[in-house]
Phi, psi and omega in degrees: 000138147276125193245103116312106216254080156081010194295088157293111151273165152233176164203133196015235183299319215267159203270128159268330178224141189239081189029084193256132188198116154207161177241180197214106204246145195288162207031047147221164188249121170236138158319076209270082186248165183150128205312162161310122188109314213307347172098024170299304221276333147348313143328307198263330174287327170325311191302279189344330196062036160287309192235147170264138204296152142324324183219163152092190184223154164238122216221128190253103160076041194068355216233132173297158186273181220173194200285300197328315196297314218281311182297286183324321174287136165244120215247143176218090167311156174269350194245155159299096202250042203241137157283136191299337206263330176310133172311177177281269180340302187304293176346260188317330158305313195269350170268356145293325182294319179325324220259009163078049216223135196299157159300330182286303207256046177233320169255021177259330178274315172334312188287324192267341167292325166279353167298329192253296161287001175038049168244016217276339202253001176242033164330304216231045170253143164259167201328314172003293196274340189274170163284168205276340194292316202291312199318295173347271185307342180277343186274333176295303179321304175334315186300308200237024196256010161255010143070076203268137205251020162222149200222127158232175197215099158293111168051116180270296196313359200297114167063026171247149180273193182294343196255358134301293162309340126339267238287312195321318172316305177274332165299312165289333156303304149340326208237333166305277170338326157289356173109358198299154135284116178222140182261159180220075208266145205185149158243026202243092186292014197238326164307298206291339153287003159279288191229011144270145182282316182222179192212145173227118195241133195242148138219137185042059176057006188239156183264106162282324175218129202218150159148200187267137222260034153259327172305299191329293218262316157341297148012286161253088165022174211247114178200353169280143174242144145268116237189115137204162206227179160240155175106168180278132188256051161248027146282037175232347128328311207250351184261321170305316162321296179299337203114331178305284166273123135264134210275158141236346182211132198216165147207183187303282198298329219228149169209141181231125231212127168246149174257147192241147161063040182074356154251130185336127168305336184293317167276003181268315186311288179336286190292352155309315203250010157270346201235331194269138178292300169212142192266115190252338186227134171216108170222171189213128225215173194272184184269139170306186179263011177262337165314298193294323189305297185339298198302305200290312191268001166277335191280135167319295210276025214293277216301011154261031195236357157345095173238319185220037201252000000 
C-alpha cells in the first residue's frame, strides 16, 4: 500500500499541499485531478521522494519512502526528462542500470519494449531525432521496463496519436492486473473514466474529494440526461430559459444536460420527441466527471466537501 498520511508543503509563505491524506492500493489505478497550481505535481514528487514533505508522512510497504523506495517506482514526469543527444537503445540501457538492473538485461528489456512500441528501427537514432509522440513513448518504457511495483504517471498521454494512446492505455491496464500500484494524474476526464478505479481531486492545495470513483459519481444523483437526436434542438434553448435544464456539452447531434430545479426527465424526453425528426439516445446517468470537477472546484465551499481523502 501507498499511504499519504496528513502530508504539508510549503514553499515560503505560500501552502503547495494541505495535510493531504490518501491510500493507493496495489491493482487499482487512482486518479490524481486538479486545475493547474493545484499541488498534484508538489504530490507526486513528494511520493517520489524527490521533495520532503514539511509535515505528515508517506509510507510505501509501512516504511517511509526514501532512496530505498525510489528502485521500486517508476516516474513518468509531464516535462521531459530524456537526454537529447543520448541514443535511443542507451538511453534506456543507462536508466535501467539506475534502477539495478545488469547491462545485459537492461538491454535485453529495452529491445523488447522498443519492439513493442515500434521503436526497434530507431534504436541507435539519437533521443532528437524522434518525434514529441515517440519521445512520449520512450519515457513511458523508462517508466516502466524494471517493472516498478508503484507506476506514477503525469499526463502519459501528451502528444500520442489515438492507436498509441490504445496500446498505452492496455499496457497500464495489463500492469493494473499484475498488481502494480499505479497513480495517474490528468486533466483529460473521459481518460481518467476509462481507466480509473478511485479518484482524488486536489484544489488550492486540499483534497476535496476522494474515494472510488462509482461511490463519487453515485455520490452526486442520477440528474444527466444524455440525448442525441436529428433535428432541430431549439427546445433545449427554451428549457434552459425556463431554467428547467442546464446544458453542459452541447454539438449538432448530442446534448449532454444536467436537470434543475425538480425537473422530471419525462419533460425533457416529451419535449424531444415534439421537436426533433428522430431520437436515437435518451439516457439519464450519474453526471460526467467533468461536471462534478466543475461543481467541486468551483464551489466556496469546496474544501468542506471533503470526504475519506
Amino acid at each position: 500500500m501507498l499511504v499519504v498520511d496528513q502530508v504539508t508543503k510549503r514553499y515560503g509563505s505560500t501552502v503547495a499541499v494541505d495535510r493531504a491524506s490518501f491510500t493507493a492500493a496495489p491493482g487499482r489505478i487512482l486518479g490524481l485531478l486538479g486545475p493547474n497550481g493545484a499541488g498534484k505535481t508538489t504530490t507526486i514528487r513528494m511520493i517520489a521522494a524527490i521533495l520532503l514533505p514539511d509535515e505528515g508522512r508517506i509510507l510505501f510497504d509501512g516504511r517511509p519512502v526514501g532512496p530505498w523506495s525510489q528502485a521500486l517506482m517508476g516516474y513518468l514526469p509531464e516535462e521531459r526528462g530524456l537526454y537529447r543527444k543520448l541514443r535511443v537503445e542507451e538511453q534506456l540501457v543507462y536508466f535501467g542500470r539506475l534502477k539495478g538492473l545488469s547491462p545485459m538485461e537492461a538491454r535485453r528489456r529495452a529491445r523488447a519494449w522498443l519492439e513493442r512500441f515500434d521503436l526497434a528501427r530507431w534504436r541507435h537514432h539519437k533521443t532528437e531525432a524522434l518525434s514529441k509522440g515517440m519521445q512520449q513513448k520512450l519515457q513511458f518504457i523508462a517508466a516502466v521496463q524494471h517493472q516498478p511495483r508503484l507506476l506514477i504517471l503525469d499526463e502519459p498521454f501528451s502528444g500520442l496519436d489515438p492507436i498509441n494512446a490504445e496500446l498505452l492505455k492496455d499496457i497500464v491496464l495489463e500492469l493494473k492486473e499484475a498488481g502494480r500500484i499505479i497513480l495517474f494524474a490528468s486533466h483529460r476526464m473521459e481518460q481518467v473514466e476509462q481507466l480509473c478505479d478511485d479518484i482524488c481531486l486536489i484544489a488550492r492545495g486540499r483534497i476535496l474529494l476522494a474515494g472510488s470513483l462509482r461511490e463519487v459519481k453515485q455520490r452526486f444523483g442520477r440528474n444527466t440526461v444524455v440525448m442525441e437526436f436529428d433535428g432541430d434542438g431549439a427546445f433545449l434553448d427554451a428549457l434552459a430559459r425556463e431554467g428547467a435544464i442546464r446544458l453542459i456539452n452541447r454539438t449538432n447531434h448530442r446534448v449532454e444536460l444536467a436537470l434543475c430545479n425538480g425537473t422530471p426527465p419525462r419533460r425533457v424526453l416529451e419535449a424531444a420527441l415534439s421537436h426533433v425528426r428522430e431520437l436515437y439516445r435518451f439516457e439519464v446517468s450519474e453526471p460526467p466527471l467533468t461536471e462534478i470537477f466543475k461543481q467541486v472546484v468551483g464551489s466556496p465551499s469546496a474544501s468542506a466537501t471533503s470526504s475519506h481523502g
